[in-house]
C-alpha positions in Angstrom: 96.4 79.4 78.3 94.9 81.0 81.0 94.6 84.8 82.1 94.9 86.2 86.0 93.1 89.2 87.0 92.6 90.9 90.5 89.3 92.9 91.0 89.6 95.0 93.4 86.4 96.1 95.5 84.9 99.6 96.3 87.9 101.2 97.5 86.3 104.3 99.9 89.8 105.5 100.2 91.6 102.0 101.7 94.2 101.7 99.3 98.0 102.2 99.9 101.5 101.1 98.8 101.1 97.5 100.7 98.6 96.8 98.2 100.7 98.2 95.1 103.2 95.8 96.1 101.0 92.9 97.2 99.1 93.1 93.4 102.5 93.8 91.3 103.8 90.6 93.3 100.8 88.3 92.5 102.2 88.1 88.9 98.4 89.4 87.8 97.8 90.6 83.9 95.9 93.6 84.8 93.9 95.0 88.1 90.4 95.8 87.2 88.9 98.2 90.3 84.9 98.5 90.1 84.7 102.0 91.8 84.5 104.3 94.6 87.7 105.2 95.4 86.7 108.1 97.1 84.8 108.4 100.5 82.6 111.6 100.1 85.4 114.5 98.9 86.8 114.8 95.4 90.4 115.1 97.4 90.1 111.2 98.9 89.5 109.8 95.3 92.7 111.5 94.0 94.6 110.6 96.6 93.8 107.0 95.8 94.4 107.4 92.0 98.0 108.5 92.8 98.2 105.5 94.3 96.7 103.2 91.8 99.4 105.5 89.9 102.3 103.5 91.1 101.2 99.8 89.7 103.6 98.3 87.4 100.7 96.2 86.4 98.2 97.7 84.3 94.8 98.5 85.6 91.7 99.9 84.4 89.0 101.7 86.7 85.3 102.7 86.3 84.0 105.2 88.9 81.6 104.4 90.9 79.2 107.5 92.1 81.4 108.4 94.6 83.9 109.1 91.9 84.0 112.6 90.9 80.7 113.7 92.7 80.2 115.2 95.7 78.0 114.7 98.8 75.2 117.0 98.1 75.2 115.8 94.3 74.7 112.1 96.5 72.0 113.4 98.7 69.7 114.9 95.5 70.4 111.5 93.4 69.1 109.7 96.9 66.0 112.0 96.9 65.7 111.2 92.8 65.4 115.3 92.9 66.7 116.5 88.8 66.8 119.7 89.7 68.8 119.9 92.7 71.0 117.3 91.0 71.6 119.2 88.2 72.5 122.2 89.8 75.1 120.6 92.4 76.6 118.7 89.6 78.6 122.0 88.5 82.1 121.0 88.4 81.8 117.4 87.6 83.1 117.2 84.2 86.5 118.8 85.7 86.8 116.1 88.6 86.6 113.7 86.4 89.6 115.2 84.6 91.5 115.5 87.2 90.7 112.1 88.7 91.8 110.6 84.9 95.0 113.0 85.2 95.6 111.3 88.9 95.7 107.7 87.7 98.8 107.9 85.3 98.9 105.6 83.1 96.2 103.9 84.7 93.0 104.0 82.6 89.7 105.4 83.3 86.5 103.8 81.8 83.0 104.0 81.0 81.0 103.2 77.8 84.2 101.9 76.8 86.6 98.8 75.5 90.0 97.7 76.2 91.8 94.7 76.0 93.9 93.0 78.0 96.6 90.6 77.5 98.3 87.4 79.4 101.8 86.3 79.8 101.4 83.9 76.8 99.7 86.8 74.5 95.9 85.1 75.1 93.6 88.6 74.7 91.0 89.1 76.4 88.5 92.4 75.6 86.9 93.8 78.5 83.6 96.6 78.0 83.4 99.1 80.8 80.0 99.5 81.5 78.0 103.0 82.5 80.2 105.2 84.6 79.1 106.1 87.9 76.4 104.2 88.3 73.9 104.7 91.5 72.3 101.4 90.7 68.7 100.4 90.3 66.0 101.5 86.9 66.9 105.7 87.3 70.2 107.5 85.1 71.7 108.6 88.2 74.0 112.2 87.4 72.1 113.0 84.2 73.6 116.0 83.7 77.2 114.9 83.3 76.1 111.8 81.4 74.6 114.2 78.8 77.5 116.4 79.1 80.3 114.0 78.4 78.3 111.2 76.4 75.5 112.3 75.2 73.5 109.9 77.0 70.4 111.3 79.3 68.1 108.2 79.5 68.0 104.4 80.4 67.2 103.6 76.7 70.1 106.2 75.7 72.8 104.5 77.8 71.3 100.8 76.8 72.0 101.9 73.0 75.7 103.5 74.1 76.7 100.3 75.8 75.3 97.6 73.2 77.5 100.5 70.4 80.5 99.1 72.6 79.5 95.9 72.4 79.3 95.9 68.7 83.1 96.7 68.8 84.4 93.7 70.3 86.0 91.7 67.6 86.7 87.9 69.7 84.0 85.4 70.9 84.7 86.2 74.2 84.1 89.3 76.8 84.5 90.8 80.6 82.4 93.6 81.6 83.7 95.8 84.7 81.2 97.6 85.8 80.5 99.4 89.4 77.2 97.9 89.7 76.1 94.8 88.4 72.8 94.4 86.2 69.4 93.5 87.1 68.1 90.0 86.7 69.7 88.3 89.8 67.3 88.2 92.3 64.8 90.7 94.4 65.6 89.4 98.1 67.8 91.5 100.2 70.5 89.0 99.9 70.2 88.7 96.2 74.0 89.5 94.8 72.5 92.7 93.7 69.4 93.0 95.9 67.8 95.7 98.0 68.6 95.5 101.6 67.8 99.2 102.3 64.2 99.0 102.6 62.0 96.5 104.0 60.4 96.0 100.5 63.6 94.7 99.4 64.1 94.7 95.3 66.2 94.3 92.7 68.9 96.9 92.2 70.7 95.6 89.4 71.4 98.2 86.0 68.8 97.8 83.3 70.8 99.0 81.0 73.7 96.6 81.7 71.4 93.8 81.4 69.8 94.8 78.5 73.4 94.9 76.7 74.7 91.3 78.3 71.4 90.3 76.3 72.1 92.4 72.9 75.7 90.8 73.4 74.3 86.9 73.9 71.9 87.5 71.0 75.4 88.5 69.0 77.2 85.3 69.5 79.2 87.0 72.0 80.0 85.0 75.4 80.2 87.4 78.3 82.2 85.2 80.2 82.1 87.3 83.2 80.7 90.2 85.0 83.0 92.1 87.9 81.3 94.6 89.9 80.5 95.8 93.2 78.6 99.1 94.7 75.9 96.8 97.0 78.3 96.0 99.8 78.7 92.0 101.0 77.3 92.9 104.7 73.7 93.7 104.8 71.9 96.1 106.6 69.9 94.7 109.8 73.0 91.8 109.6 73.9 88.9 107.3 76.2 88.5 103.7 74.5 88.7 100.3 75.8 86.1 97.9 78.8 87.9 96.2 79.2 85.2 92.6 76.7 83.7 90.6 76.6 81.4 87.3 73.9 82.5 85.1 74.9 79.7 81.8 78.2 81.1 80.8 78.3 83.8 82.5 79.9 84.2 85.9 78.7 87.3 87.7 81.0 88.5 90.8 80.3 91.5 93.4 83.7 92.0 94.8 82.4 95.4 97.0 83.9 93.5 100.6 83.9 96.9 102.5 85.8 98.2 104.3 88.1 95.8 102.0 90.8 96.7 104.3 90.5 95.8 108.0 92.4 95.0 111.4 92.7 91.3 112.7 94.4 91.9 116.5 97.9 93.5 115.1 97.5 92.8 111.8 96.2 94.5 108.9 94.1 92.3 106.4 93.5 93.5 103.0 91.7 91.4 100.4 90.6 91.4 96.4 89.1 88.9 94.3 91.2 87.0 92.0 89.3 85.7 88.5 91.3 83.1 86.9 90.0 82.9 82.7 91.0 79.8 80.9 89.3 79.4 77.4 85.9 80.3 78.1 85.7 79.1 82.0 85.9 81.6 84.7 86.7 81.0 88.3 86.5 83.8 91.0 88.3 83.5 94.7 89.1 86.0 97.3 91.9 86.8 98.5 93.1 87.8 102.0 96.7 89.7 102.4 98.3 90.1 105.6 
C-alpha cells in the first residue's frame, strides 16, 4: 500500500492552470502546499487560491506569512516591533476569510488535523502546524494568533499544537507546516538555517519541535515533515540541504523559489513528490516542462 503526495513549494504567486493539470495528471492523493502564495498584496494570494480552486485532487494549504498579511505588517514583524505590528495587523482576520473563501473546496490549515486517503483506502493523518509562521524562537502576528486561536505565546502555540497531536488516532503522522522546526542545524546551509546574517543560526519553530517531541514521547511516528519558508538558494550564493532523516522522521524544505522558471523557450515548473509506504517515506523533485 503506498500513498503519493505532491508538496508544493512557496508559491509567491507562480501558480497557473499548467500546474492544475500537471498535478491532477500525476495520479497524486492529495497536494499539500507549505505557504506563501502571495507575493506582498492580499490580491496575489487570492488570485492563486482560485487557482488552487480548480484541482480535482484535494489539497490542503497552510499560509505562510505572506498569507493574509501585508507588507508593513512584514516590515514591523522584521523589526520584532509589537506595537507597530499590532496596529498594521487590522484587517487580518478578514483576509484570512477571504483567502479560505478563494480556495473552494480546497482546505485551509493551521493548528489543525485532516486525513488523507490513497487509492487503496491506506489513511494517512496529516497535523498542520502554526499558521503563518515567520520562523525562528518569536510568535510572529501575535495579534491575529490571539484573535483567531487564542494563542499569544511560544509556550501557548507549543500546548495548541501538541492538543492536535493528541487527536490523531493511527501510529503514524505528516506535519505540513510553512516552516520547519528547530533542531536541524545552525550553519547557513542548515535545511532550516540562518543565511541572512553573518552570525548564521538556527531558524527552525520551537514550537513545532517541541510538539514532534510531545508526539515521539506518545508513541506516535511523525513519519515526515513538509515545509518550506527558508528558500533552497542562499544569500551570498550556494543551496541549503532541502531533506533530512532524523530516525524516522524525514524532514523536507520544498521552498525551490521562484519554483517556476524559464529554461531557453521553455517554462520549468517543479514540486516535490513524497511517496509513503508503511512507515517509510521517500521525497524526490520533480521538474515539469
Amino acid at each position: 500500500m503506498r500513498v503519493r503526495l505532491a508538496v508544493i513549494g512557496d508559491v509567491h504567486l507562480r501558480f497557473d492552470a499548467r500546474d492544475v493539470a500537471a498535478l491532477d495528471a500525476g495520479g497524486y492523493d492529495a497536494v499539500l502546499f507549505v505557504g506563501d502564495l502571495a507575493g506582498y498584496a492580499q490580491r496575489g494570494g487570492v488570485k492563486v487560491a482560485k487557482v488552487i480552486a480548480t484541482l480535482r485532487t484535494p489539497a490542503i494549504v497552510v499560509p505562510g506569512n505572506h498569507d493574509a498579511t501585508n507588507a508593513a505588517q512584514l516590515l514591523a514583524e522584521v523589526m520584532h516591533n509589537e506595537a507597530a505590528a499590532a496596529l498594521v495587523s487590522r484587517g487580518m482576520g478578514k483576509r484570512v476569510a477571504e483567502l479560505r473563501d478563494a480556495l473552494g473546496g480546497a482546505t485551509l490549515g493551521g493548528y489543525s488535523l485532516h486525513a488523507v486517503r490513497g487509492a487503496d483506502g491506506e489513511r494517512i493523518e496529516v497535523v498542520v502546524a502554526r499558521p503563518h509562521s515567520f520562523g525562528g524562537p518569536r510568535l510572529s502576528f501575535r495579534a491575529y494568533l490571539r484573535e483567531a486561536f487564542g494563542v499569544e505565546s511560544i509556550e501557548q502555540s507549543t500546548e495548541r499544537l501538541c492538543a492536535v497531536i493528541d487527536r490523531v488516532e493511527g501510529a503514524r503522522v505528516i506535519v505540513l507546516a510553512h516552516n520547519g522546526p528547530s533542531g536541524l542545524g545552525d550553519r547557513r546551509d542548515a535545511i532550516w538555517g540562518v543565511d541572512f546574517k553573518p552570525s548564521e543560526g538556527d531558524h527552525g519553530d520551537v514550537d513545532l519541535r517541541a510538539a514532534i517531541e510531545h508526539a515521539r514521547a506518545r508513541g506516535k511516528k511523525v513519519i515526515a515533515v513538509l515545509a518550506g519558508h527558508m528558500h533552497r538558494k542562499l544569500r551570498g550564493g550556494g543551496e541549503r540541504a532541502w531533506q533530512v532523516r532524523e530516525g524516522e522522521t524525514l524532514f523536507v524544505n520544498a521552498a525551490r523559489v521562484p519554483r517556476v522558471w524559464r529554461e531557453g523557450e521553455t517554462r520549468k515548473r517543479c514540486w516535490v513528490e513524497v511517496g509513503i509506504e508503511g512507515e517509510r517515506v521517500e521525497a524526490r523533485e520533480v521538474v515539469s516542462g
